[in-house]
Backbone as numpy.savetxt, mean C-alpha at the origin, in Angstrom:
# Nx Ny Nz CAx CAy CAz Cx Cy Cz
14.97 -11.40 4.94 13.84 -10.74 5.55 12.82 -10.39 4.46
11.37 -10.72 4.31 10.33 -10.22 3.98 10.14 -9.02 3.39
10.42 -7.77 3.00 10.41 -6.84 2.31 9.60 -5.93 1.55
9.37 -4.75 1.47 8.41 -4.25 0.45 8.85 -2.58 0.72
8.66 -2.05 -0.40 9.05 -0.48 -0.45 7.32 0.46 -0.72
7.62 1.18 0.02 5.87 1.57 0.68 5.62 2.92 0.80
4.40 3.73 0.63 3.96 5.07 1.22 3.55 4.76 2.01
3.89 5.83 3.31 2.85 5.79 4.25 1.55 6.49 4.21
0.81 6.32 4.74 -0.64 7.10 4.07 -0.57 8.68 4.87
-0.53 10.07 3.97 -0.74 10.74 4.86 -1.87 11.03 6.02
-1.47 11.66 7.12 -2.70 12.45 8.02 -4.02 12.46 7.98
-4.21 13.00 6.82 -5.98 13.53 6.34 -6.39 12.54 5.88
-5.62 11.70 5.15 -6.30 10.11 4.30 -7.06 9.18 5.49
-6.65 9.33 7.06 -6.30 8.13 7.63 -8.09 8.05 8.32
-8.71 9.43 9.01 -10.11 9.12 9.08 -10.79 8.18 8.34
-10.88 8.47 7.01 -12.39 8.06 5.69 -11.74 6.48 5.75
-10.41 6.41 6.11 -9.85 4.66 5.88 -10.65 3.89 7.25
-10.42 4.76 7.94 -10.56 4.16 9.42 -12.04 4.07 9.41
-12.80 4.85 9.19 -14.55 4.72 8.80 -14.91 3.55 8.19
-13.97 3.47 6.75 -14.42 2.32 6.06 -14.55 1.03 7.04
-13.15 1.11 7.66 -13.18 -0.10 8.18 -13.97 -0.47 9.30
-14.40 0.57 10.21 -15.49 0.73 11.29 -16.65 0.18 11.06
-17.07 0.63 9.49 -18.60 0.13 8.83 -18.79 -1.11 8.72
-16.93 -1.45 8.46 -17.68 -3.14 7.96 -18.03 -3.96 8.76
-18.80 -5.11 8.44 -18.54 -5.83 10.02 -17.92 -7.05 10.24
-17.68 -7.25 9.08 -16.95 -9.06 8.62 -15.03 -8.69 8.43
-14.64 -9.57 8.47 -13.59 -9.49 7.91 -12.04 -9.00 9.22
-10.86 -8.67 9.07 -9.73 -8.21 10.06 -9.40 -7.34 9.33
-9.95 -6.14 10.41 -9.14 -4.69 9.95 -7.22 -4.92 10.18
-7.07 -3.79 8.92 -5.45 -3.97 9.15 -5.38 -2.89 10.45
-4.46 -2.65 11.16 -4.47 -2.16 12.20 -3.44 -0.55 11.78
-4.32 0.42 12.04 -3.84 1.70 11.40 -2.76 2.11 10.96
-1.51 1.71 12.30 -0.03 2.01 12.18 0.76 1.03 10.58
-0.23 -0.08 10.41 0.13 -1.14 9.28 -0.75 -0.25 7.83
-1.41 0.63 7.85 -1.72 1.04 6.58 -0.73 1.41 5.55
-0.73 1.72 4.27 0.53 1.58 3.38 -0.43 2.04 2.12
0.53 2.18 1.21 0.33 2.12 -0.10 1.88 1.25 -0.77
1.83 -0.07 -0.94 2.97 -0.63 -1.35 3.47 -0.30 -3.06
4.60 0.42 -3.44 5.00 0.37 -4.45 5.98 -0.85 -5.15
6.51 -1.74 -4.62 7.43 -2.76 -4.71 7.13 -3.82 -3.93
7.01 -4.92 -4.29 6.97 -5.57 -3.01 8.14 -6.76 -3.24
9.34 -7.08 -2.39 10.30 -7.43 -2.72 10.45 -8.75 -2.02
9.80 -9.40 -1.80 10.03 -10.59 -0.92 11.07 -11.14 0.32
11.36 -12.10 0.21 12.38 -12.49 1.21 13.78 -11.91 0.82
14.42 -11.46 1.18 15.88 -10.47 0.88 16.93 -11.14 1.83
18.36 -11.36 1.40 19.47 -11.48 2.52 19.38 -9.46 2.59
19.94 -9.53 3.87 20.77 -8.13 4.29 21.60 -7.96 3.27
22.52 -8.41 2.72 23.37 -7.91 1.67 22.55 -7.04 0.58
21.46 -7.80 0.14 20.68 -7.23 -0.82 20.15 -6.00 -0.46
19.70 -5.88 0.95 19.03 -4.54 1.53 19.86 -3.70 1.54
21.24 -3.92 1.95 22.10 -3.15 2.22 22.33 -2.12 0.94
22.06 -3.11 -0.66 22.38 -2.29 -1.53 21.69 -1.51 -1.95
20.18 -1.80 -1.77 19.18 -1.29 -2.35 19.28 0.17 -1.53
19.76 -0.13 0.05 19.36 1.21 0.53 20.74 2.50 0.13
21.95 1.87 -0.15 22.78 2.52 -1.07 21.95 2.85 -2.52
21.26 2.32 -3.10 21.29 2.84 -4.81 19.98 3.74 -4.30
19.17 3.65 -3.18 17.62 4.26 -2.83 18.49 5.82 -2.11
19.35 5.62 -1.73 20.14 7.06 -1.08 20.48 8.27 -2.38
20.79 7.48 -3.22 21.21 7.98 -4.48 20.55 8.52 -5.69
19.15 8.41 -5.00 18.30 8.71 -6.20 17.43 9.95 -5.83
17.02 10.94 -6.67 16.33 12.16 -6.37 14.65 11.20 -6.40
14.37 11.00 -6.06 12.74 10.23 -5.52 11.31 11.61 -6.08
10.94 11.27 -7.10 9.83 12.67 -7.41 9.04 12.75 -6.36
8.22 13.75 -6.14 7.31 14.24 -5.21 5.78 13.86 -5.64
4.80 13.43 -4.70 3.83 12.60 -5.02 3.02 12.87 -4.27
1.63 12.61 -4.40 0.72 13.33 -3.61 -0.63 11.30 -3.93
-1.30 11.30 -2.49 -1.90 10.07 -2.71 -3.52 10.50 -2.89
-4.55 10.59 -3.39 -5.83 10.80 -3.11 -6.51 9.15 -3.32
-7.79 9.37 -2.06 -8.70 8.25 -2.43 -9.65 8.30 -3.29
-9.64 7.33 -4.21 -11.07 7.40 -5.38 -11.65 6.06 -5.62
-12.48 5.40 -4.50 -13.52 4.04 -4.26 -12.89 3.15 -3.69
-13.31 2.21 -3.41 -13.05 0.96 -2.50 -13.12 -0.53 -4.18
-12.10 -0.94 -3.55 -12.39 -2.08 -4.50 -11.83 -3.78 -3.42
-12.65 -4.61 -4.09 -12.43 -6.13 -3.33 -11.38 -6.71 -4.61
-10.30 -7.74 -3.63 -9.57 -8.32 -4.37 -9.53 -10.17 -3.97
-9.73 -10.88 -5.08 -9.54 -11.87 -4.87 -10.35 -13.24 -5.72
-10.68 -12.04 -6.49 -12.16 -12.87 -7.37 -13.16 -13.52 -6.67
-13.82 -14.30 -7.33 -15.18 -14.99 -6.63 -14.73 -15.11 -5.28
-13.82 -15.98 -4.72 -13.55 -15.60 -3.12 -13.20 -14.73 -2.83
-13.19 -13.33 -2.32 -12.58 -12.23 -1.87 -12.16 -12.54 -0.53
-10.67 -12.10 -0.90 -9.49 -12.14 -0.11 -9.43 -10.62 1.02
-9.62 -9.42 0.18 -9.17 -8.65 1.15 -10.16 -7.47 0.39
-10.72 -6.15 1.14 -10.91 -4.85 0.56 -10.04 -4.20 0.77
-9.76 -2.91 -0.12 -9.10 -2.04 -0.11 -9.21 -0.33 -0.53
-8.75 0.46 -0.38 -9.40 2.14 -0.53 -8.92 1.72 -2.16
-8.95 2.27 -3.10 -8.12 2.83 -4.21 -7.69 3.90 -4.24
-6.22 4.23 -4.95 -5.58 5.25 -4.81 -5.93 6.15 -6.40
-5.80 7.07 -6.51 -5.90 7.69 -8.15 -4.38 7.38 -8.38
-4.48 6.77 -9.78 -3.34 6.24 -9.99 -2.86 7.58 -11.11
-2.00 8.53 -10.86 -1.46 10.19 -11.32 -0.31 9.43 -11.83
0.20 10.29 -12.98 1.65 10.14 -13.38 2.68 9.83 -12.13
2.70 10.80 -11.89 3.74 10.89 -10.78 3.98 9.81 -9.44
2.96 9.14 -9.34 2.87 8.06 -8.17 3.54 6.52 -9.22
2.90 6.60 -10.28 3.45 5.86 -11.54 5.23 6.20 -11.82
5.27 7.08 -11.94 6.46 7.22 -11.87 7.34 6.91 -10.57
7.25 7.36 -9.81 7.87 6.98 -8.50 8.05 5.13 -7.92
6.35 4.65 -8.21 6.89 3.20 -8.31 7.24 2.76 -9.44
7.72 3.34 -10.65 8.20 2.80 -11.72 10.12 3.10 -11.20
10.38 3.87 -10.23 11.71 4.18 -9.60 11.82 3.40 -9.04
10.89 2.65 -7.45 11.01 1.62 -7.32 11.25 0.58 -7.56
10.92 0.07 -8.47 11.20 -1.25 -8.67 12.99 -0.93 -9.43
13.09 0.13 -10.32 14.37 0.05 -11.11 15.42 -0.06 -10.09
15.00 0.68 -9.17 16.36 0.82 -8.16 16.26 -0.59 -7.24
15.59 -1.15 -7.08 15.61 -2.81 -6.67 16.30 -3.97 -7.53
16.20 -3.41 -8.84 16.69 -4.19 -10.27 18.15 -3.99 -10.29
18.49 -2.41 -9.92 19.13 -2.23 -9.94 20.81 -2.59 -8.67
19.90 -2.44 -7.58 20.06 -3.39 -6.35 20.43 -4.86 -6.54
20.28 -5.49 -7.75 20.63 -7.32 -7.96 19.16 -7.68 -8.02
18.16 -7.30 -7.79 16.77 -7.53 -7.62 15.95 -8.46 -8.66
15.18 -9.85 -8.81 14.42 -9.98 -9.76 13.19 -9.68 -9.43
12.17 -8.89 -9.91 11.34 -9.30 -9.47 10.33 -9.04 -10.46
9.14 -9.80 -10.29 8.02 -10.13 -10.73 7.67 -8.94 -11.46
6.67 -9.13 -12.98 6.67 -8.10 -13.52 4.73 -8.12 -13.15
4.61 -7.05 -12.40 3.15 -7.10 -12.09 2.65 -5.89 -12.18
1.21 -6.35 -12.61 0.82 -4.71 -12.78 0.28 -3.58 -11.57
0.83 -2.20 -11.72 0.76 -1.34 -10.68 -0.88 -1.15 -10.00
-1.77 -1.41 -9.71 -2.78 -0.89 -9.04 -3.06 -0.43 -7.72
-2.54 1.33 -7.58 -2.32 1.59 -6.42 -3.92 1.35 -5.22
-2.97 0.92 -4.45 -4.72 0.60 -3.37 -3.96 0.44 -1.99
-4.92 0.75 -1.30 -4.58 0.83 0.76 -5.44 -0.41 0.94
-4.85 -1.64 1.82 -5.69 -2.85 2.10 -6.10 -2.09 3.26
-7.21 -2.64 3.19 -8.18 -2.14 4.50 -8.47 -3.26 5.85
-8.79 -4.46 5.10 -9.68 -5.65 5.43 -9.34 -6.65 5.05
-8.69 -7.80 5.64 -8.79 -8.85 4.98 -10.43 -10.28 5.46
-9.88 -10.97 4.82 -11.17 -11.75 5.30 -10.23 -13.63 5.08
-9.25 -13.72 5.48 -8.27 -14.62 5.88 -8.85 -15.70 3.92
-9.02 -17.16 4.45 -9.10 -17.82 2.95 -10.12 -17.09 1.99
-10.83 -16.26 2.61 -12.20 -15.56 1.50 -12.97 -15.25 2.22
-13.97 -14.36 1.93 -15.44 -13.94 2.31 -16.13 -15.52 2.14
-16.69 -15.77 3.47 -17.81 -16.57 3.23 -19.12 -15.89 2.49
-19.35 -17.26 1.68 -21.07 -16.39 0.89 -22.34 -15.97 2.15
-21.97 -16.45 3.32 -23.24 -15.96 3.79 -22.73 -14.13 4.36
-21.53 -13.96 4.64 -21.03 -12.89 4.87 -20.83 -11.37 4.09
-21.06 -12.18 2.45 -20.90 -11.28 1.69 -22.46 -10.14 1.52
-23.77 -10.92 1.90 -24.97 -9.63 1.94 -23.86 -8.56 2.79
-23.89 -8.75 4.12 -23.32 -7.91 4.97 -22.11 -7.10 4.80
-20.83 -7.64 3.89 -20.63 -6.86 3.23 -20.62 -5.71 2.16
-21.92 -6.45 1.50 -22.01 -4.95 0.30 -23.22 -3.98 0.88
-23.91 -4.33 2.10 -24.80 -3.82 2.62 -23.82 -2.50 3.62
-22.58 -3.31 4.08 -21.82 -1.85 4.52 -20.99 -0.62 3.71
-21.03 -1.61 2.51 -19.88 -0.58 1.22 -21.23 0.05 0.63
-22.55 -0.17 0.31 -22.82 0.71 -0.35 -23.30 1.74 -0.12
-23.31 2.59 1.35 -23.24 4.09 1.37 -22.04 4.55 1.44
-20.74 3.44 0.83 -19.16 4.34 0.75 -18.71 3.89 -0.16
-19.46 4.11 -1.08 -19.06 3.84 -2.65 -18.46 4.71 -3.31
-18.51 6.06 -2.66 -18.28 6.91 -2.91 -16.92 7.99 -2.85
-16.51 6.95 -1.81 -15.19 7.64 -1.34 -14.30 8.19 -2.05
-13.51 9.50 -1.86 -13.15 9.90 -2.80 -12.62 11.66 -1.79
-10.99 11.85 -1.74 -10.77 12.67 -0.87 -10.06 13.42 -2.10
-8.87 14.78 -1.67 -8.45 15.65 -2.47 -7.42 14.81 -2.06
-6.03 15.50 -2.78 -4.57 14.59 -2.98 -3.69 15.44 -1.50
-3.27 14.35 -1.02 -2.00 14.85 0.21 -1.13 14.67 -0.31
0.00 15.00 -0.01 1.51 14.79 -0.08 2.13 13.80 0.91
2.99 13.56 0.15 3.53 11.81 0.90 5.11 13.02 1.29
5.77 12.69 1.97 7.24 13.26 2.71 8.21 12.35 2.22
7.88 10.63 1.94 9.14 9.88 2.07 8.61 8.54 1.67
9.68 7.88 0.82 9.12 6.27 0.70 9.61 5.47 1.78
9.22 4.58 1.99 9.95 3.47 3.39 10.39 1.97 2.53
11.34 1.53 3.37 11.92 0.44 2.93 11.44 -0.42 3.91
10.46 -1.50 4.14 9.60 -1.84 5.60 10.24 -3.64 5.38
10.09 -4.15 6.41 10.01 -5.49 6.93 9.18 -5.88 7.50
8.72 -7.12 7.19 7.10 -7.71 7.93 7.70 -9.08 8.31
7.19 -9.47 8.94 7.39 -10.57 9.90 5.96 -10.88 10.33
5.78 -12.26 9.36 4.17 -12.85 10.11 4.32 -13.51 11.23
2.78 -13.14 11.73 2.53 -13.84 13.20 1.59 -14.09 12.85
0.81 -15.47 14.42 -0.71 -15.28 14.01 -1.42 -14.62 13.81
-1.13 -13.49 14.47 -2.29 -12.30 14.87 -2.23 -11.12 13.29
-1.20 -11.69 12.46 -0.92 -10.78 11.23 0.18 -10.46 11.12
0.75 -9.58 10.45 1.96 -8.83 10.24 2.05 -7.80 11.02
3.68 -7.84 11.45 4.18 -6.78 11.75 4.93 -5.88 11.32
4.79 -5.09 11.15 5.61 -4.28 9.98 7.09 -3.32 10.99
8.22 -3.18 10.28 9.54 -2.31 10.99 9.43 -1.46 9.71
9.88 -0.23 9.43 10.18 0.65 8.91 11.81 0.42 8.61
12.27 -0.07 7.53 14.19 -0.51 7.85 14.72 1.27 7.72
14.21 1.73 6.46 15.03 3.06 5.81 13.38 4.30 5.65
13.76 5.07 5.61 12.83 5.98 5.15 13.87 7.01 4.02
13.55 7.24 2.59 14.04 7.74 1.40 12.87 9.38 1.45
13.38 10.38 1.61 12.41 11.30 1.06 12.46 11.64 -0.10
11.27 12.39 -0.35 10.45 12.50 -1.69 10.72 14.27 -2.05
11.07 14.76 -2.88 10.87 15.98 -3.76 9.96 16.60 -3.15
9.67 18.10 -2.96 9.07 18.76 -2.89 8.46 18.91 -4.34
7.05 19.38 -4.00 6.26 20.00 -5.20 4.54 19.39 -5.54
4.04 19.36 -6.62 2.96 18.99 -6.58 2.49 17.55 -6.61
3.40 16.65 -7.41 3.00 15.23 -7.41 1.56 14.95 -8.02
0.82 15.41 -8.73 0.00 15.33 -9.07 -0.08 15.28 -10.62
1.00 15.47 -11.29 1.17 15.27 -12.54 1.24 14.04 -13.28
């Protein structure tokens, strides 16, 4: 199964996301209940493998983490693939997906050594932004260039499964791991 270990976005984050995506006018909003902040993303998995990860993910004290938004960024180079919120990337969110992945490694796990840039996909735009599409895109991002909220607290990491369809992904929630009380902002 498809795989990835994830925040869910808190409460207060989920308006200014949902705006963004209202403004734009090009592109496939992700559909709210599918918003995330992915810390791991683990690919195709047998059950055996899940099974362990969610044993060594039971076992671990998980720090406490808090998510704030600070700008929108496009990913995909000259073709842009998808927008997304950016997250402030804090010790502590660093740390937590730096737990992630160990306890996947630790799980039998290989995986890819990539670098962390926390971000919420917002939008995709399937093979790329067409160039005639892109005025209309930066004509809707640039009165929300700005975005930029105070830090929530996350409750729990999720262990999720996606399963593509045409219409996109569907995401299951397999495990939910909670998170430490405290500030997360360190």
């Amino acid at each position: 199964m498809r795989c990835f270990l994830a925040l869910p976005i808190p409460e207060p984050l989920l308006p200014p996301l949902i705006a963004v995506q209202e403004a734009v006018p090009v592109g496939r909003a992700v559909p709210e209940d599918n918003l995330h902040l992915t810390l791991a993303f683990l690919g195709d998995r047998p059950e055996a493998e899940l099974r362990e990860l969610h044993l060594v993910l039971g076992q671990r004290a998980l720090p406490a983490v808090t998510l704030a938004l600070s700008g929108l960024a496009t990913f995909g180079g000259r073709r842009v693939k998808l927008l997304a919120a950016e997250v402030t990337k804090v010790p502590a969110l660093v740390a937590l997906q730096r737990e992630a992945v160990r306890a996947a490694t630790a799980a039998g796990m290989a995986l890819p050594r990539e670098r962390f840039r926390p971000h919420v996909t917002l939008l995709r735009f399937g093979a790329g932004l067409r160039d005639a599409d892109r005025p209309r895109l930066d004509a809707a991002l640039a009165p929300l260039e700005g975005l930029s909220t105070a830090p929530e607290p996350v409750a729990e990491m999720r262990l999720v499964g996606s399963t593509l369809t045409p219409e996109g992904a569907v995401y299951d929630t397999l495990a939910e791991y909670p998170l430490a009380t405290g500030s997360g902002t360190g």
